[in-house]
C-alpha positions in Angstrom: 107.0 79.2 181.4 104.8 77.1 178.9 104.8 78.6 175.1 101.6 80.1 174.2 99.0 77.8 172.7 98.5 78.1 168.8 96.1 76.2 165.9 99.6 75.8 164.0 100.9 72.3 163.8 104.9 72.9 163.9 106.7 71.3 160.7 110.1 69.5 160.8 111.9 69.6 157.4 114.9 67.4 156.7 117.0 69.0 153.8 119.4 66.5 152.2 120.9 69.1 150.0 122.9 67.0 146.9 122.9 63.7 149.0 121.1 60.2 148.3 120.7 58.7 145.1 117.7 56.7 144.3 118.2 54.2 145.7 119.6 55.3 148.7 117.1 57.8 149.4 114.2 54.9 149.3 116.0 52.8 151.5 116.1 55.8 154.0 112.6 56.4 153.5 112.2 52.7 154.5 113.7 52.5 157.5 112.1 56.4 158.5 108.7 55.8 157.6 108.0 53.7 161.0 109.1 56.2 163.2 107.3 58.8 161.5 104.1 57.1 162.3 104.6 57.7 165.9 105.2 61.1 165.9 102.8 63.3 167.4 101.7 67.0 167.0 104.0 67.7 163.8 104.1 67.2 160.7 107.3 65.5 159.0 108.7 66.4 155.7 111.8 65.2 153.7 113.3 67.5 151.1 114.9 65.5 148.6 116.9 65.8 144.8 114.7 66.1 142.2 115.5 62.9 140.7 114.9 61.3 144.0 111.1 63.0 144.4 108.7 60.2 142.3 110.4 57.7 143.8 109.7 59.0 147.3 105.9 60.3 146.7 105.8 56.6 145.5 107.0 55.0 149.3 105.5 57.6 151.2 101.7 57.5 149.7 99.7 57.1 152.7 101.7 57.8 155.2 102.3 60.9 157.2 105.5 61.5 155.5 105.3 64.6 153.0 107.8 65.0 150.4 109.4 68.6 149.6 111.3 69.7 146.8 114.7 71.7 147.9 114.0 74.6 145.3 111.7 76.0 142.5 112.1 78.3 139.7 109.2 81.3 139.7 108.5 80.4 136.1 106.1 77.3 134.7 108.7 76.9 131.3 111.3 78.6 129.3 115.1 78.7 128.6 116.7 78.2 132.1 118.7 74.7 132.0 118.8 72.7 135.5 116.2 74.6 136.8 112.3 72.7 138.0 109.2 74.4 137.6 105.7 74.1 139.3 104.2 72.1 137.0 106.8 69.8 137.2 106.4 69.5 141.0 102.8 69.3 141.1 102.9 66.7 138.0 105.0 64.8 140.9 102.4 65.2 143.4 105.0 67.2 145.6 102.9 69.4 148.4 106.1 71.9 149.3 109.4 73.4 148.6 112.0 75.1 150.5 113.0 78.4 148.9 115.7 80.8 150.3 118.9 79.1 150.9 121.6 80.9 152.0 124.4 78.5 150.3 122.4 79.4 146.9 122.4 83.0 147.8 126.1 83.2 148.5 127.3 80.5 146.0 125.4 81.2 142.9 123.9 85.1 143.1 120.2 84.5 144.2 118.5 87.7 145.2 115.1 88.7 147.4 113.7 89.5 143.7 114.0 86.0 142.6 112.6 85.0 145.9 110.0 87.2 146.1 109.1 86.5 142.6 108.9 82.5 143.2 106.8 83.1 146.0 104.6 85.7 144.3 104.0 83.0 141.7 103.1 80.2 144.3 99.9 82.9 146.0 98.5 83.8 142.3 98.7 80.5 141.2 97.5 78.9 144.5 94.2 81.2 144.4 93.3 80.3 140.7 94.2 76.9 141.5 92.3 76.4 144.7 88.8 78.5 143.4 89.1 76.7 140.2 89.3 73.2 141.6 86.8 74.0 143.9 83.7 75.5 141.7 84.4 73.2 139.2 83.8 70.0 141.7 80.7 71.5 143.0 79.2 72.5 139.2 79.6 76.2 139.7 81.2 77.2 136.3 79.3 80.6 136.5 81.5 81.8 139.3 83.2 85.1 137.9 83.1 87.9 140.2 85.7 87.8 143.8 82.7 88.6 145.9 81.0 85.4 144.7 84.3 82.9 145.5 84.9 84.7 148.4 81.3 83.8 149.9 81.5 80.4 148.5 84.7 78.7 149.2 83.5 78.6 152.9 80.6 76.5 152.5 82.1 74.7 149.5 85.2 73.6 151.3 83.6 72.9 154.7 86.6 75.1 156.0 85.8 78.1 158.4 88.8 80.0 157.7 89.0 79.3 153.6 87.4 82.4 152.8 89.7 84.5 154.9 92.7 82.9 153.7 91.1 83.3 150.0 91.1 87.1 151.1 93.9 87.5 152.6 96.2 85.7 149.3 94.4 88.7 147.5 95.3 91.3 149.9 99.0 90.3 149.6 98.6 89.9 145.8 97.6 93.3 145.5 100.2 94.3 148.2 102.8 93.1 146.1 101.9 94.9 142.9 101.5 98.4 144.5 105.4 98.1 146.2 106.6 96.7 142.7 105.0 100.3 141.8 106.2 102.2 144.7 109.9 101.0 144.0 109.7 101.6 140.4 108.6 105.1 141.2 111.6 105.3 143.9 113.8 104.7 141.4 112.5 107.1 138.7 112.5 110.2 141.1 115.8 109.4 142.3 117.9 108.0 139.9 116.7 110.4 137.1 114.3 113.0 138.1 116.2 113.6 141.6 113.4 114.3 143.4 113.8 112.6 146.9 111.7 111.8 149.6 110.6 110.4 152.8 109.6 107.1 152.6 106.5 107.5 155.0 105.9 110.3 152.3 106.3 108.2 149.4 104.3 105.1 151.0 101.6 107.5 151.8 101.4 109.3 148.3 101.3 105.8 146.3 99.0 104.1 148.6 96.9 107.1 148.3 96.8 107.5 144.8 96.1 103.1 144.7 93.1 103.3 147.3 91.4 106.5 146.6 89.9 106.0 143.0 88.5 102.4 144.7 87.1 104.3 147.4 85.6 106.7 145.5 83.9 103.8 143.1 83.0 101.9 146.0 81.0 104.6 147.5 79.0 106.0 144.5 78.4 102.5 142.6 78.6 99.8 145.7 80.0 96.1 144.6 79.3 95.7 141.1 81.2 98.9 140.6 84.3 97.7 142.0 83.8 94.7 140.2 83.7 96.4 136.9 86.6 99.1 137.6 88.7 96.0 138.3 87.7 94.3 135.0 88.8 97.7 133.5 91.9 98.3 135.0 93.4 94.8 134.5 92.7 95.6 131.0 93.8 99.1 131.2 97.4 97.7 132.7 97.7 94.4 130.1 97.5 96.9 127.2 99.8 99.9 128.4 102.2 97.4 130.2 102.9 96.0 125.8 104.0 99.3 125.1 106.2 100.2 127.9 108.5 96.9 126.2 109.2 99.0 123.2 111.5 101.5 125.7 112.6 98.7 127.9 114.0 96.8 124.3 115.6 99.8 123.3 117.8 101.0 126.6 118.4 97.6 127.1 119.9 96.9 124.2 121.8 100.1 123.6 125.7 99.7 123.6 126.0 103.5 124.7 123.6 103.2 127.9 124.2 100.2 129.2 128.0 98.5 128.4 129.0 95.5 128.9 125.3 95.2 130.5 123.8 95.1 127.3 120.9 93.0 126.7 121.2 90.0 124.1 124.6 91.6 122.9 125.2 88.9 119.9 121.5 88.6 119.2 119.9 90.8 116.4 118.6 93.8 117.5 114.7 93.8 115.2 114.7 90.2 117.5 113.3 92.5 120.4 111.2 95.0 118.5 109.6 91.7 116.8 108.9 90.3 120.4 107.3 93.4 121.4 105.0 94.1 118.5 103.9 90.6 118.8 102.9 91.1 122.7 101.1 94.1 121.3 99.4 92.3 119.3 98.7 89.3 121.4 97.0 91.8 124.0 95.0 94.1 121.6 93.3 90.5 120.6 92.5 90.0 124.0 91.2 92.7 125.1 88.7 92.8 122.4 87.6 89.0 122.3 86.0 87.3 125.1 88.1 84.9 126.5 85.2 82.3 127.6 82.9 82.1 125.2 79.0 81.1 126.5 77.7 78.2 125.1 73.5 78.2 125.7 73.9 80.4 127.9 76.7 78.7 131.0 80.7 80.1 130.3 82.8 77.1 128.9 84.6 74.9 131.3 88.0 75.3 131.0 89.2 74.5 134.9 91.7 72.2 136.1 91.5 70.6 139.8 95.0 70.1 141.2 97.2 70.9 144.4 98.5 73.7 145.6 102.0 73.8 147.1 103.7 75.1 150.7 106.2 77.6 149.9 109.0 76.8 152.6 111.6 79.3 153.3 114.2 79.2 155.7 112.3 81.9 157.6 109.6 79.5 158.0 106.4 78.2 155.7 104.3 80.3 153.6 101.0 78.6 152.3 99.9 78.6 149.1 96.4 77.9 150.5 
């Protein structure tokens, strides 16, 4: 029996885990690089160390070998040693990266949050990525409600489906943030309020209480509502989510709560409080200055073009757009 047809081009992914030095790995490339050019129907990636990866986009440059990185922290910077970022891959020219392995998971702790979280970062970042790059090539630096990038990617990109896909990455955005939500509330009602129940019940009842007020807006003010009560609501959420660090820093970082789990046990306490006024303050600014400033009438341009990345788990790829 023949498999059923798809529009998916199947991808073979060679991890070489901590193999090939520089050298080594470019000589492989070498040698693999006319085969590859034969190959039919798939596409043909390497996932390679991270000292090995300029190197490689270097050999490969025009051929139909891709280059993957073999994993990716979820944030762009900060204070995690041995650990490569997005920007770091992109600066490399890198299209994919394998997330999920199971020798991380059982050798150094890895969870489904921090998998979740890395893959969550590659959707946002591919959809401000992707729209950015895109209106800014074509002049349209005026773009700024979702309707208007939904209707335009399409003919902008030449792409049938590149609107869909733009509203489908939203769809799981949002998905995303209401379970975050939904477990948070799980939690709450169980672990202190001891309130328990179904989980159809609970989906329902969140979801509800998510999709109703939209509805509602939707109905009695059409499209420009909704765009407004999402303008509101994101900064409705940036301003109360400042304050809910003040609680966070202070069961954290007590001794009799939490143990030996204590947050930032040799660090000085006021370190946290200081943090959190200063988010405080950082959002109260925003919220009450306009982050593009018009100039003659036409919104600053401020975009970046650049590449969005495959997110490749061992359960199989996930675009980034």
């Amino acid at each position: 029996m023949s498999p059923p047809a798809t529009n998916r081009t199947p991808l073979i992914a060679g991890n070489w885990k901590m193999h090939k030095t520089v050298a080594e790995a470019e000589a492989f490339v070498a040698a693999f690089l006319p085969q590859v050019s034969t190959a039919e129907g798939v596409d043909v990636a390497v996932c390679a160390p991270f000292t090995a990866l300029g190197a490689l986009v270097d050999s490969s440059r025009g051929s139909r070998l891709q280059v993957f990185a073999q994993n990716m922290h979820h944030e762009p910077e900060g204070p995690f040693t041995g650990e490569v970022s997005p920007p770091m891959l992109v600066e490399l020219d890198v299209r994919g990266v394998v997330l999920g392995h199971s020798e991380r998971r059982a050798m150094f702790g890895e969870t489904d949050r921090a998998l979740a979280l890395t893959i969550a970062l590659g959707v946002n970042a591919a959809i401000l990525v992707v729209s950015a790059a895109t209106f800014h090539r074509a002049g349209h630096t005026t773009v700024a409600e979702i309707g208007d990038a939904y209707l335009s990617l399409t003919p902008l990109l030449g792409f049938t489906g590149a609107s869909t896909l733009f509203a489908l990455a939203l769809l799981a955005s949002g998905q995303n943030a209401t379970l975050t939500g939904t477990l948070a509330g799980q939690i709450v009602m169980e672990g202190f309020l001891d309130i328990r129940l179904k989980p159809w019940l609970r989906r329902l009842i969140t979801r509800l209480i998510a999709i109703v007020p939209a509805i509602v807006v939707t109905v009695a003010w059409g499209e420009s509502g909704t765009a407004r009560l999402l303008v509101l609501s994101q900064v409705v959420l940036s301003m109360q989510l400042s304050f809910a660090v003040f609680p966070l820093v202070i069961f954290t970082g007590d001794r009799r709560k939490m143990g030996e789990f204590r947050a930032l046990p040799s660090r000085d306490p006021a370190d946290g409080a200081h943090a959190s006024a200063r988010l405080v303050d950082l959002d109260s600014w925003a919220g009450v200055t306009q982050k593009c400033p018009a100039s003659e009438g036409t919104p600053s341009d401020s975009c970046n073009a650049g590449a969005p990345l495959t997110l490749q788990t061992e359960d199989g790829p996930r675009s980034g757009g």
